[in-house]
C-alpha positions in Angstrom: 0.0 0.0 0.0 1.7 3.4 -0.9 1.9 6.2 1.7 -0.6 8.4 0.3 -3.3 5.6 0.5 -2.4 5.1 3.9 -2.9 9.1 4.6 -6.5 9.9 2.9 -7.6 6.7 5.5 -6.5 8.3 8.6 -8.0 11.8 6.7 -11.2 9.9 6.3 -13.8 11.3 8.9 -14.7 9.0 11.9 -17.8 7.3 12.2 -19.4 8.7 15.2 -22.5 8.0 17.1 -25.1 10.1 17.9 -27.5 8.2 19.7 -28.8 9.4 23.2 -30.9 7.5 25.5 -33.0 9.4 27.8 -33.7 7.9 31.3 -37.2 6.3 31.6 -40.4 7.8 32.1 -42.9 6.4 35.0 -40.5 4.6 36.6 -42.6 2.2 38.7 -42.0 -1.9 38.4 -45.0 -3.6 36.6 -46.1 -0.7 34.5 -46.0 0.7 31.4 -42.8 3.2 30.4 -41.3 4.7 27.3 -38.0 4.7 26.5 -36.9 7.6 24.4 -34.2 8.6 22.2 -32.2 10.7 19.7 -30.3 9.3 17.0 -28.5 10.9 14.0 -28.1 9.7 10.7 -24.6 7.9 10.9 -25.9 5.8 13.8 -27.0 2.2 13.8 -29.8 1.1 11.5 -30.9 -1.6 14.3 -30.0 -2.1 17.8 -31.1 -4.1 20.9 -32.3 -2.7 24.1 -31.0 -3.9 27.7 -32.1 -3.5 31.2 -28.7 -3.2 33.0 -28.2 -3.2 36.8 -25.2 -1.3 38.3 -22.5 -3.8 37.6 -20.8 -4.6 33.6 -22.4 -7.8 33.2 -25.6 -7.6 35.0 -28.3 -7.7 32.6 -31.5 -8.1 33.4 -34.2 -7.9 30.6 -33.9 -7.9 26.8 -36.1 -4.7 26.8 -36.3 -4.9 22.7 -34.4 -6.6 19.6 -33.8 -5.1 16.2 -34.9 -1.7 17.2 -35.9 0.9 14.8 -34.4 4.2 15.7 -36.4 6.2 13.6 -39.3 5.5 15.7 -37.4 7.5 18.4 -39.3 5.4 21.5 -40.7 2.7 23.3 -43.2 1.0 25.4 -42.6 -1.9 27.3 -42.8 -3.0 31.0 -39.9 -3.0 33.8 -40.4 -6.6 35.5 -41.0 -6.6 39.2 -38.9 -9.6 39.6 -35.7 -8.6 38.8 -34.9 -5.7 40.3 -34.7 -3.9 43.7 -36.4 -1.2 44.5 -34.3 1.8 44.7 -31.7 0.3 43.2 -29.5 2.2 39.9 -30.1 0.8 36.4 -29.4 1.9 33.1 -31.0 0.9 29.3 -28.0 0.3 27.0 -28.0 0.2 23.7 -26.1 -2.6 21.7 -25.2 -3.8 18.5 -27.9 -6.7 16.8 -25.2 -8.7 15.7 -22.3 -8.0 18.7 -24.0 -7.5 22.2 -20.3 -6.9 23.5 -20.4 -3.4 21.2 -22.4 -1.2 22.8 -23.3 2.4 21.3 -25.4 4.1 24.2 -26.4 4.2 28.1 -29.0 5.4 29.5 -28.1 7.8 33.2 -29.2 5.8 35.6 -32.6 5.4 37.5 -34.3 4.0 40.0 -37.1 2.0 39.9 -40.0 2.4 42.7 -42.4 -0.5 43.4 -46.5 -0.2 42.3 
């Protein structure tokens, strides 16, 4: 490879992601809650949703597969079972095909009981 194919690469603009996922809305185990976001147009085309608890690996619902940004939200349900009330989580956003590549957290939240 010659040295001026090497240079327009590294010239080439980065890839960078946009998305931002908001904290919850009605936070309360059991019930209905949207998940919001913002996405820009070099972002994923599909993602997955998790439920994370404070710690790297502690998942603890698939919120939603193959997302499609574009809708900018979601419904779903926070199970009772599986967390602590009072206790930080966060929704991550990860890649469809690579869970270990993720492209967004959520701030954490706390979750109250109904």
């Amino acid at each position: 490879m010659r040295v001026s194919s090497i240079l327009s690469l590294c010239a080439a603009p980065a890839i960078v992601s946009a998305l931002t996922l908001n904290a919850p809305s009605n936070l309360v185990t059991g019930q209905l809650t949207n998940i919001t976001w913002v996405s820009g147009p070099r972002d994923w085309p599909r993602w997955t949703l998790f439920l994370m608890g404070p710690g790297i690996w502690d998942l603890r619902q698939i919120v939603a597969e193959d997302v499609d940004p574009s809708i900018e939200y979601i419904t779903t349900t926070f199970p009772v079972t599986k967390v602590t009330p009072g206790e930080e989580l966060r929704v991550v956003a990860v890649n469809v095909t690579n869970v270990d590549w993720v492209l967004a957290n959520s701030p954490f939240f706390k979750l109250t009981t109904a």
